[in-house]
VEXTI-956859 format. One record per residue (C-alpha): x, y, z. Coordinates in pm, whole numbers. Last residue first. Layout:
N
<site><east>X</east><north>Y</north><up>Z</up></site>
...
***
This chain:
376
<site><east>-1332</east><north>-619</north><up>1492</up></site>
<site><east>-1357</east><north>-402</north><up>1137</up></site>
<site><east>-1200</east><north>-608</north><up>860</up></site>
<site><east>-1061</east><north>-429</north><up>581</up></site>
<site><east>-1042</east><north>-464</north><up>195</up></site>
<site><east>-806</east><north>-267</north><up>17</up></site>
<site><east>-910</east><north>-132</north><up>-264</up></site>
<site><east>-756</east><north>-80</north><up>-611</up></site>
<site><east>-899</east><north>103</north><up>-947</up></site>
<site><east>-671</east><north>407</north><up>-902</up></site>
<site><east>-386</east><north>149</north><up>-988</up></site>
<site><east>-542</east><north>115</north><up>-1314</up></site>
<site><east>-625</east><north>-216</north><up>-1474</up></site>
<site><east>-1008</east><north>-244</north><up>-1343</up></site>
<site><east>-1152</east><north>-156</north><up>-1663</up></site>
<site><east>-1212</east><north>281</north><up>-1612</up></site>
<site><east>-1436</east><north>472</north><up>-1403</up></site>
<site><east>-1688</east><north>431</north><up>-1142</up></site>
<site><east>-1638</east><north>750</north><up>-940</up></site>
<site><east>-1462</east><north>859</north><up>-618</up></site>
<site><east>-1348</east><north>1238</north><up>-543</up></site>
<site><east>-1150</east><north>1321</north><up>-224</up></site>
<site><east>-1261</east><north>1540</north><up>18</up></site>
<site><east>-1092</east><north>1834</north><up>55</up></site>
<site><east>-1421</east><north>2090</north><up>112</up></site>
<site><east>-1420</east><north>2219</north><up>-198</up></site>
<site><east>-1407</east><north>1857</north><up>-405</up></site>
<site><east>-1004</east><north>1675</north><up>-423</up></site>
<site><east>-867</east><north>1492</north><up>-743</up></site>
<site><east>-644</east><north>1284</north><up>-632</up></site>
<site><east>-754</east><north>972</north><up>-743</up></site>
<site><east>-1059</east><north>723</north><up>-698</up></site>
<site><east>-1255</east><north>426</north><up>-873</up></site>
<site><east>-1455</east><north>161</north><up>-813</up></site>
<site><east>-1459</east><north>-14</north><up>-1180</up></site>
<site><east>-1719</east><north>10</north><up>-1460</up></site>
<site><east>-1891</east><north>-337</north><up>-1513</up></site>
<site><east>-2094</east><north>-214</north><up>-1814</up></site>
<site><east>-2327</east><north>36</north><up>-1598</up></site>
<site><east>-2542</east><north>-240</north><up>-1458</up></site>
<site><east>-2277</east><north>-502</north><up>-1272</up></site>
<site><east>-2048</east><north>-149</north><up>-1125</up></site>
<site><east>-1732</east><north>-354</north><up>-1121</up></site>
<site><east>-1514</east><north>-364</north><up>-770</up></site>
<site><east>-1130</east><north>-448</north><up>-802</up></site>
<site><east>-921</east><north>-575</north><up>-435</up></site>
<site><east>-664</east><north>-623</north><up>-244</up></site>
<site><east>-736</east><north>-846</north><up>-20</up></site>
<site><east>-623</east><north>-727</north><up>338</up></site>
<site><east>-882</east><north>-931</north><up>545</up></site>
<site><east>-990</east><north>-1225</north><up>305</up></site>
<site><east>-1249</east><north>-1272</north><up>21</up></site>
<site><east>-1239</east><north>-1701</north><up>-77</up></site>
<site><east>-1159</east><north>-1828</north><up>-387</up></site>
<site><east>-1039</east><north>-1722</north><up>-727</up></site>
<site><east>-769</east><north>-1479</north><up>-875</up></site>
<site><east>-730</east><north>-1280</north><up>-1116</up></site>
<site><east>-403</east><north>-1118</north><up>-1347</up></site>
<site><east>-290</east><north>-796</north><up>-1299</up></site>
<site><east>36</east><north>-952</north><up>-1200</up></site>
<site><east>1</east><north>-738</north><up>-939</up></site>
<site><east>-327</east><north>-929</north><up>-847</up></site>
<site><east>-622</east><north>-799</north><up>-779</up></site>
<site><east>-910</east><north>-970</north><up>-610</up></site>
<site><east>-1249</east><north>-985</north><up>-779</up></site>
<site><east>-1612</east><north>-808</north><up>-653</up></site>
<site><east>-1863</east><north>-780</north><up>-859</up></site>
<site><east>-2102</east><north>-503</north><up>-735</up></site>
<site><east>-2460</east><north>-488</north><up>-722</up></site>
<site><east>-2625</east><north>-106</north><up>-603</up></site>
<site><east>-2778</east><north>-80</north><up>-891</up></site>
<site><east>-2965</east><north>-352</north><up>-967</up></site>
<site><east>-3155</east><north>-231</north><up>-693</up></site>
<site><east>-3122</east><north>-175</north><up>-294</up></site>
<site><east>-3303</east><north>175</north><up>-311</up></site>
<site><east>-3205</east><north>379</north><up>0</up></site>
<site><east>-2890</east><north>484</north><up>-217</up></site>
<site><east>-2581</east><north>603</north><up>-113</up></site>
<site><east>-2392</east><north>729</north><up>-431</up></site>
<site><east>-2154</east><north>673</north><up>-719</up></site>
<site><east>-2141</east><north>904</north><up>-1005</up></site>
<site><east>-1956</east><north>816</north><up>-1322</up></site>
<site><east>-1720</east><north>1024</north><up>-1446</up></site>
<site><east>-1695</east><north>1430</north><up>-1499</up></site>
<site><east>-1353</east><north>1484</north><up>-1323</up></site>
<site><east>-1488</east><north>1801</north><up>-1136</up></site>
<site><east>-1841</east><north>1722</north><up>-997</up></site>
<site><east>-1859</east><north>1360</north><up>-1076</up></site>
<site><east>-2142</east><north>1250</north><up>-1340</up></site>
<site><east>-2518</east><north>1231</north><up>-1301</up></site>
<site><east>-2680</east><north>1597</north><up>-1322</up></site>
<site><east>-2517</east><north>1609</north><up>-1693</up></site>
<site><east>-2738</east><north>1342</north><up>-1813</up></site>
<site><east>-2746</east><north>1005</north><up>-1943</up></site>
<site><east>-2489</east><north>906</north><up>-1730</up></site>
<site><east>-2548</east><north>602</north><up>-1594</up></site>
<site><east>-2549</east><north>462</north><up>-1203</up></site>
<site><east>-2386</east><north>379</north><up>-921</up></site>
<site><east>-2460</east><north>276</north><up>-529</up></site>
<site><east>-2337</east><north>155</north><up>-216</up></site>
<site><east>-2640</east><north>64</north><up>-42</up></site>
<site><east>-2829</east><north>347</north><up>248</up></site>
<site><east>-2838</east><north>227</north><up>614</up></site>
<site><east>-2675</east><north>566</north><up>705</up></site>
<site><east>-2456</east><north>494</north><up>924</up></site>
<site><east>-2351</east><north>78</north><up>843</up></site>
<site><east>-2327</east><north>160</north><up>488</up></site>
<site><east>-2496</east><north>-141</north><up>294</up></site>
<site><east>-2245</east><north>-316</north><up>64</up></site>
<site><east>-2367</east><north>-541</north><up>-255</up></site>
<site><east>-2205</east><north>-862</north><up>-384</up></site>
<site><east>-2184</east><north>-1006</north><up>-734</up></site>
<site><east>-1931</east><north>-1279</north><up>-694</up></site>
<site><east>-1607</east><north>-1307</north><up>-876</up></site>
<site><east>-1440</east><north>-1388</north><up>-487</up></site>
<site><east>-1657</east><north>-1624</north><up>-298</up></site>
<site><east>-1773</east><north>-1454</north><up>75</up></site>
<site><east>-1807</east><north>-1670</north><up>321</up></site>
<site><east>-2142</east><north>-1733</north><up>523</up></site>
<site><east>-2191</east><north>-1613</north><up>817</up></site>
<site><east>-2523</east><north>-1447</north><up>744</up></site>
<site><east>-2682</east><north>-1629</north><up>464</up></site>
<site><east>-2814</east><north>-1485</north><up>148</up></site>
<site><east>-3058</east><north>-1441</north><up>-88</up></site>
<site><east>-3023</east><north>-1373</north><up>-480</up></site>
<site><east>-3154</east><north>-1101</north><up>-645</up></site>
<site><east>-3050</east><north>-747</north><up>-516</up></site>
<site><east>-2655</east><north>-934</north><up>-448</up></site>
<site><east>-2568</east><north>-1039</north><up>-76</up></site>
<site><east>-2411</east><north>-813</north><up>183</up></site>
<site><east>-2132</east><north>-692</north><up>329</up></site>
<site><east>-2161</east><north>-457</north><up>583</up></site>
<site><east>-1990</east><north>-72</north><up>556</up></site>
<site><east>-1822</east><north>126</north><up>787</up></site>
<site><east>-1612</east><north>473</north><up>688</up></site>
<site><east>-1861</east><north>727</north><up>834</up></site>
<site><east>-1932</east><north>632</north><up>1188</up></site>
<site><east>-1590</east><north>450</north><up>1271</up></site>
<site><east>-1375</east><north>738</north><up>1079</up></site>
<site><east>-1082</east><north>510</north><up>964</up></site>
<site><east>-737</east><north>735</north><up>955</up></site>
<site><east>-602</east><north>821</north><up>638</up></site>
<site><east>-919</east><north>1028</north><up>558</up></site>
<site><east>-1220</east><north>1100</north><up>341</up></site>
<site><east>-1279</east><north>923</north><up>17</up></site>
<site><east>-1582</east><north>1025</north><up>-115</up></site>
<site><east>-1924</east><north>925</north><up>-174</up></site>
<site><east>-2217</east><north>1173</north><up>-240</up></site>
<site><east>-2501</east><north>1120</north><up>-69</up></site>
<site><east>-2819</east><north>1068</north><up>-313</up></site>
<site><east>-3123</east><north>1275</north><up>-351</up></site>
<site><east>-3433</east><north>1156</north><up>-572</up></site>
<site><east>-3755</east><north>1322</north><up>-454</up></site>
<site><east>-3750</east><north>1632</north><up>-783</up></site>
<site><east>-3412</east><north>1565</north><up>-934</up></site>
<site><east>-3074</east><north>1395</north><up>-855</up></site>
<site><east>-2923</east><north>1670</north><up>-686</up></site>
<site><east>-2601</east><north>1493</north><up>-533</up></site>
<site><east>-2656</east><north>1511</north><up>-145</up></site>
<site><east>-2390</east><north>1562</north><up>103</up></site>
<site><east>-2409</east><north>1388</north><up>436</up></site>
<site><east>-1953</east><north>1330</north><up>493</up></site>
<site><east>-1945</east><north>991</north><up>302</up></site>
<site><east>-1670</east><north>730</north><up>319</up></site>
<site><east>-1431</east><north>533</north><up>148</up></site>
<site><east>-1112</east><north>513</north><up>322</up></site>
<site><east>-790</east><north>683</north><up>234</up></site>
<site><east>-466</east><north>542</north><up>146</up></site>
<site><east>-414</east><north>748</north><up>-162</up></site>
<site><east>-298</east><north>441</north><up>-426</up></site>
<site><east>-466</east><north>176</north><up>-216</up></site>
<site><east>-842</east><north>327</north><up>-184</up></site>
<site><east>-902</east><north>194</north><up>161</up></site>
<site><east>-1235</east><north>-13</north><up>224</up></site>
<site><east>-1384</east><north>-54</north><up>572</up></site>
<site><east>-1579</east><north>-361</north><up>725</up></site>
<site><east>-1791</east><north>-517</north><up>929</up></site>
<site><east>-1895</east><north>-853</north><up>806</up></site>
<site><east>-2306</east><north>-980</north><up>750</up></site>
<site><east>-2181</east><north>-1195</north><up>471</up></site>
<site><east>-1817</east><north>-1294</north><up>568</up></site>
<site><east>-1460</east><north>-1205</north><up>483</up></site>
<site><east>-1214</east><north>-1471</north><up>634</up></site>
<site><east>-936</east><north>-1389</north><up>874</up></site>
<site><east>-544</east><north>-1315</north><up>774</up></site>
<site><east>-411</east><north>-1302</north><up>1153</up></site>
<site><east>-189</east><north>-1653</north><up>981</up></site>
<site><east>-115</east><north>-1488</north><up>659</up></site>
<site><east>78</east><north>-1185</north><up>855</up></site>
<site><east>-11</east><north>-842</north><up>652</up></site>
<site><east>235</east><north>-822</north><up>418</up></site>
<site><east>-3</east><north>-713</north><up>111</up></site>
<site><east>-71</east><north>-387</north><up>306</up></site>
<site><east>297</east><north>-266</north><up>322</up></site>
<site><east>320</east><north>-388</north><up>-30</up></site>
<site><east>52</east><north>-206</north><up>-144</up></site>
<site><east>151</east><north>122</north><up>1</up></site>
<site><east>505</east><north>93</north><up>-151</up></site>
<site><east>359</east><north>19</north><up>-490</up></site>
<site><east>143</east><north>343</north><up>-441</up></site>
<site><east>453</east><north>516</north><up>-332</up></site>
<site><east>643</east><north>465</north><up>-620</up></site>
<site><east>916</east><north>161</north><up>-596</up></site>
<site><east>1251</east><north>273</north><up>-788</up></site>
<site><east>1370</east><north>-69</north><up>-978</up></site>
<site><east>1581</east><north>-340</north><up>-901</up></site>
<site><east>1346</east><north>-468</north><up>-599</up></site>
<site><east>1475</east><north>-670</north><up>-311</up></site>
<site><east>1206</east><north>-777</north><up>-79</up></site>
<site><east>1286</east><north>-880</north><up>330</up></site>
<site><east>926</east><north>-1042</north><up>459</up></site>
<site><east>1028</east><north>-1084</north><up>798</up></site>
<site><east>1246</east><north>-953</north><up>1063</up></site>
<site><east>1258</east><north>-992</north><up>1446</up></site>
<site><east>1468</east><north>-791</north><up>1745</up></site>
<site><east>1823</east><north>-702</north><up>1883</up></site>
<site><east>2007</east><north>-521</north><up>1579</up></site>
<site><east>2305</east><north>-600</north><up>1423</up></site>
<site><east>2638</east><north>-512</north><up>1516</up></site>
<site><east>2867</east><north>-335</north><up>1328</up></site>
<site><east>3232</east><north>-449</north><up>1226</up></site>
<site><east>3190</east><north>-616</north><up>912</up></site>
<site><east>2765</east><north>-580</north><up>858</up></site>
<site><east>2559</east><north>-780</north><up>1154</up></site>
<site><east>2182</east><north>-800</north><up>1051</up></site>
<site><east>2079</east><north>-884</north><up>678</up></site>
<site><east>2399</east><north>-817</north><up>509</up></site>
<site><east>2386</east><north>-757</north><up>112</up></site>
<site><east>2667</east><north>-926</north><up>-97</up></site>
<site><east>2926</east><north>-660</north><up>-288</up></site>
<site><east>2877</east><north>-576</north><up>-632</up></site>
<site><east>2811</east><north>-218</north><up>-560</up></site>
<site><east>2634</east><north>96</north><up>-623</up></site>
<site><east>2781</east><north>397</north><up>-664</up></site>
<site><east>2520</east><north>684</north><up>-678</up></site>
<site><east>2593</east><north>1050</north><up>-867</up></site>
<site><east>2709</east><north>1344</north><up>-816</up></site>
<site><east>2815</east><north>1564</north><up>-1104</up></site>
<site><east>2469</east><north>1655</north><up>-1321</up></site>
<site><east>2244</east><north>1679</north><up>-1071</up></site>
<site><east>2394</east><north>1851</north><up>-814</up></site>
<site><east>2175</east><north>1888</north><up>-495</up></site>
<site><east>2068</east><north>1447</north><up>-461</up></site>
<site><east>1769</east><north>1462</north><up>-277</up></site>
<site><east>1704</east><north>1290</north><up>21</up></site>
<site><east>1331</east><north>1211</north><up>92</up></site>
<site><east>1100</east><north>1199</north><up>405</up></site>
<site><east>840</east><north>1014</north><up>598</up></site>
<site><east>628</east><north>878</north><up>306</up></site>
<site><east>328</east><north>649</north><up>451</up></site>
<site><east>303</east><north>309</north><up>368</up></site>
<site><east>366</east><north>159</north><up>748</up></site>
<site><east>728</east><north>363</north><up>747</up></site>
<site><east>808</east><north>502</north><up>427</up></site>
<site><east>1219</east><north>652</north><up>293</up></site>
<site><east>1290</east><north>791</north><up>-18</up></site>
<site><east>1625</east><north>809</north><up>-145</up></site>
<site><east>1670</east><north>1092</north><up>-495</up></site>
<site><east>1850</east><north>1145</north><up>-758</up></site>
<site><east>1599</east><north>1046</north><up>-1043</up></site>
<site><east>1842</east><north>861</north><up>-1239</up></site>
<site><east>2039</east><north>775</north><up>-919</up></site>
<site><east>1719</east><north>615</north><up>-763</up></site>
<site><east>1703</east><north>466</north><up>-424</up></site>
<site><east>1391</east><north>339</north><up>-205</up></site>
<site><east>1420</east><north>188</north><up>132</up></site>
<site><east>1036</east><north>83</north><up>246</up></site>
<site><east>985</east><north>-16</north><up>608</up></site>
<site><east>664</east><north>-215</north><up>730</up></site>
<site><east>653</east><north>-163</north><up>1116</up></site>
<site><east>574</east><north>-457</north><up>1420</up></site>
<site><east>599</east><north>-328</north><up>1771</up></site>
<site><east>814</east><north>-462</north><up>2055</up></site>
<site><east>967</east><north>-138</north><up>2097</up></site>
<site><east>859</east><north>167</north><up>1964</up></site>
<site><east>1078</east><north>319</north><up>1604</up></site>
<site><east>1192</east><north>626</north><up>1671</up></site>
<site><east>1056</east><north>947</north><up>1559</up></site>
<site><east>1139</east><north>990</north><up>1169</up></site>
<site><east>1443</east><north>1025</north><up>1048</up></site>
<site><east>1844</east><north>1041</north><up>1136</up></site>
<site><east>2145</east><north>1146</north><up>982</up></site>
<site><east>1968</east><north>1108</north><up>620</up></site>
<site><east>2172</east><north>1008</north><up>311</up></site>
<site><east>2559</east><north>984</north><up>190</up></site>
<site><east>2836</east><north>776</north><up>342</up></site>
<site><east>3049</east><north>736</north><up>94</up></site>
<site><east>2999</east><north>1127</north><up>-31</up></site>
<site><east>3146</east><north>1250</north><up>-320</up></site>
<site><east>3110</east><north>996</north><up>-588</up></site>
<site><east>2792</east><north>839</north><up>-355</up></site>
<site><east>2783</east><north>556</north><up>-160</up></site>
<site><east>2433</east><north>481</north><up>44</up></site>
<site><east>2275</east><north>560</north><up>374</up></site>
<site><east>1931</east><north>526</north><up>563</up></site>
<site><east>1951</east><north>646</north><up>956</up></site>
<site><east>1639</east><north>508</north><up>1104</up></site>
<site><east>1546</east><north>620</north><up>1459</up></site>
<site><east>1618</east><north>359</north><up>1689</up></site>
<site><east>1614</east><north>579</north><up>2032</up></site>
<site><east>1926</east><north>416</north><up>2248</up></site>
<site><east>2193</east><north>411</north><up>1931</up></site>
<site><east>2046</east><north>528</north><up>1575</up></site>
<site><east>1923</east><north>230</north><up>1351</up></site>
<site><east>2107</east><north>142</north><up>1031</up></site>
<site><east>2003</east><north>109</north><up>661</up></site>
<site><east>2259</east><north>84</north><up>387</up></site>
<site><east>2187</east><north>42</north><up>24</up></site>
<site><east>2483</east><north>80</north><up>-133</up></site>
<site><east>2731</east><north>157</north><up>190</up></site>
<site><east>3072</east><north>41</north><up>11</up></site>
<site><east>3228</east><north>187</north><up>343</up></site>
<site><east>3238</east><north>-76</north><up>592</up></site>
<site><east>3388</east><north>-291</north><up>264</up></site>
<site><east>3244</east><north>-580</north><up>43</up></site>
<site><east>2864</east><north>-383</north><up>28</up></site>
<site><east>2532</east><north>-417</north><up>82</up></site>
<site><east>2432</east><north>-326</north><up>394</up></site>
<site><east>2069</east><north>-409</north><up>630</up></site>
<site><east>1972</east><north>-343</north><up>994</up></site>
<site><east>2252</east><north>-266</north><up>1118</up></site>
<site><east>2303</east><north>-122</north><up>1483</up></site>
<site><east>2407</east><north>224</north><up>1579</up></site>
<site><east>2555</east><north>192</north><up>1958</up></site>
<site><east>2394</east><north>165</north><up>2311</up></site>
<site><east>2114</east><north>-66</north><up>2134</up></site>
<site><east>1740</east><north>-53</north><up>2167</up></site>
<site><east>1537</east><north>-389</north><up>2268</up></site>
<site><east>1280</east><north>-562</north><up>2118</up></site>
<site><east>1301</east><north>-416</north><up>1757</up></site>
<site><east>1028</east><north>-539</north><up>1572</up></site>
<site><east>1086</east><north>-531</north><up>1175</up></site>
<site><east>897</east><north>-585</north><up>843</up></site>
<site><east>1075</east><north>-513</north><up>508</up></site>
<site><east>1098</east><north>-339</north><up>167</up></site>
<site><east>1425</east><north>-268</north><up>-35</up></site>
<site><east>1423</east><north>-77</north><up>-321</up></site>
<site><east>1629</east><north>-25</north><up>-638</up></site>
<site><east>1731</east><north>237</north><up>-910</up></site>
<site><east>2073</east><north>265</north><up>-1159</up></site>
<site><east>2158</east><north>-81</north><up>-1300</up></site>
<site><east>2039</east><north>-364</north><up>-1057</up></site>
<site><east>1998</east><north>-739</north><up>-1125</up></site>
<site><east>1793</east><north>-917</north><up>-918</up></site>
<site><east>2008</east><north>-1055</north><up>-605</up></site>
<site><east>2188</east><north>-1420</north><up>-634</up></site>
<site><east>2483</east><north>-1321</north><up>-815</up></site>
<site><east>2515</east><north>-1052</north><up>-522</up></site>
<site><east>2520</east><north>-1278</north><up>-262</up></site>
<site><east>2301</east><north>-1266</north><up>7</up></site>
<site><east>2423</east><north>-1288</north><up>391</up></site>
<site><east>2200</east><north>-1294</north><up>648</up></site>
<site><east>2314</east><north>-1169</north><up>993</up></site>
<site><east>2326</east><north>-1283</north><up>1420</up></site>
<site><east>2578</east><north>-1104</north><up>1657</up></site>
<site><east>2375</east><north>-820</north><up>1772</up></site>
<site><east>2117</east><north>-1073</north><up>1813</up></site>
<site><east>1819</east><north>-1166</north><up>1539</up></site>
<site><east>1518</east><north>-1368</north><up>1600</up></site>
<site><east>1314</east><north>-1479</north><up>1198</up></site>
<site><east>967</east><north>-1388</north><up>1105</up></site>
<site><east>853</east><north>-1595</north><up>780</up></site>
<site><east>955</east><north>-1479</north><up>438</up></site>
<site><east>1352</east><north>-1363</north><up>411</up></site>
<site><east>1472</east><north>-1304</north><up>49</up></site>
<site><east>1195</east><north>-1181</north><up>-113</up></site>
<site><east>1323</east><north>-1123</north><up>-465</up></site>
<site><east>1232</east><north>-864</north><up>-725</up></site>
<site><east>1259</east><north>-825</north><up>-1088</up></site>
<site><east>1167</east><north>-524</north><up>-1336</up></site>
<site><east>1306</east><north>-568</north><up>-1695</up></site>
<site><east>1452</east><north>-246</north><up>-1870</up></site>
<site><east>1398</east><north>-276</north><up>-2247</up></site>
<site><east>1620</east><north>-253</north><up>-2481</up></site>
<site><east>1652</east><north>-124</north><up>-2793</up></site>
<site><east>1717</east><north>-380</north><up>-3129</up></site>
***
């Protein structure tokens, strides 16, 4: 019978915990999902103050040198200096990268490590800071190790001076859209703050990491019937393009304050142009995406049938869940009068590098996730 490769993960470490250059975590291996030829390791730190000498961060490994995943911070500037145990190299991976982490500020950190692919990524707050690549293919390879993983102090190195929470081990490769949704599902459950009606907020497409916008472009529609396009514009939110308000559904009143029930029909109403997020068929070539062909979705001044949304959270267990909207949901949108179509967007940039966004697809796809964000 063939067999199939099972993906398991672990959070070892949940709430914040102090750590001194003398302080570790120690996980056996028994204990750790089990790992063949890939794995990741995602985490939140703080360092609070920077060391004279490297300091360990995490190492798995029964010797200094079994280094299988590694991940140490450079002495006086804490840049991160990711390692692992190769067949020619036992101390293999980046020297130093990125900038240096700032002191007494909270980053989500994503190891990943593939020999099949031959490759270690590295992502600070989602975003991809650089890769190692493996240069011969077909001779070098990755050792990894039965040893116990360190959290902290590692044989003779000290650990670092700081906090850590949410420590996940992963036995498979983590792409960068899983990386991206991690770093935004471990936002700290107790600054989690309810969604309301009448709520500010911004919605990032999860796989990309750009917000959902509009830059004033108009979809020909016909004779009196113009539409902005929307896109998704940007890694960084654009307060006058990238706010929207929450509101209730065309046919039902609603309260101001009130919370926001998850498989509800909602609308939103973008806060610039006072126009309602909006989609509709495509009965007509003038009424699908310029490139990809989909489903259009608009601004409309018209709040209609139209412009109703149900809204779920998304699990990664692609399974749904009920309750309350919160900061940092992830989250599926269904177009209510076009067959519950999902919110969707991908890669696929317009002329002027915009991103395209449609209504495509069942709500399965990672293209189909949003992360919902409260605007203070």
């Amino acid at each position: 019978m063939p067999k199939f490769a099972v993906k398991e993960w672990a959070e070892l470490i949940s709430d914040p915990i102090s750590m001194k250059e003398q302080d570790k975590r120690i996980f056996e291996h028994a204990d750790l999902p089990s790992v063949k030829d890939k794995l990741s390791i995602t985490l939140r730190l703080k360092i609070n103050k920077h060391r004279s000498e490297y300091s360990a961060i995490f190492h798995k490994g029964a010797e200094r040198m079994d280094r299988t995943p590694a991940l140490w911070l450079t002495k006086n500037k804490s840049v991160l200096n990711p390692r692992f145990t190769g067949n020619w190299d036992r101390n293999a991976g980046f020297a130093e990268i990125g900038d240096g982490l700032t002191l007494n500020k909270w980053y989500h950190i994503a190891y990943t490590l593939s020999d099949s692919e031959k490759r270690l990524d590295i992502y600070i707050d989602g975003e991809w800071i650089g890769f190692y690549s493996i240069p011969k293919v077909k001779d070098q390879r990755v050792i990894f190790n039965d040893g116990p993983l360190h959290i902290g102090r590692s044989h003779n190195c000290n650990g670092f001076i700081g906090e850590i929470s949410n420590i996940r081990y992963f036995n498979w490769r983590l792409s960068a859209e899983e990386v991206m949704e991690d770093f935004f599902c471990k936002i700290n459950e107790s600054q989690k703050k309810p969604i309301l009606y009448g709520s500010k907020i911004a919605l990032v497409h999860v796989s990309t990491g750009k917000y959902l916008s509009t830059k004033g472009i108009k979809y020909d529609l016909g004779q009196n019937n113009h539409q902005f396009m929307v896109i998704c514009s940007g890694q960084k939110k654009d307060l006058e393009n990238d706010i929207w308000t929450v509101i209730g559904a065309s046919s039902k009143s609603f309260n101001e304050g009130d919370y926001v029930s998850l498989n509800n029909i909602i609308g939103f109403r973008h806060q610039a142009t006072r126009c309602y997020l909006h989609s509709h068929g495509t009965n007509y070539e003038r009424v699908v995406t310029p490139i990809s062909k989909q489903q259009q979705v608009t601004l409309c001044s018209d709040r209609s049938v139209d412009a109703d949304w149900l809204i779920r959270r998304y699990n990664s267990t692609t399974s749904y869940d009920t309750g309350h909207l919160m900061n940092g949901d992830i989250i599926c949108l269904f177009h209510i009068s076009t067959n519950k179509l999902a919110l969707y967007s991908h890669t696929v940039l317009l002329g002027d590098g915009s991103q395209e966004v449609s209504c495509y697809g069942d709500g399965s796809d990672r293209n189909n996730k949003w992360r919902i964000e409260l605007i203070n």
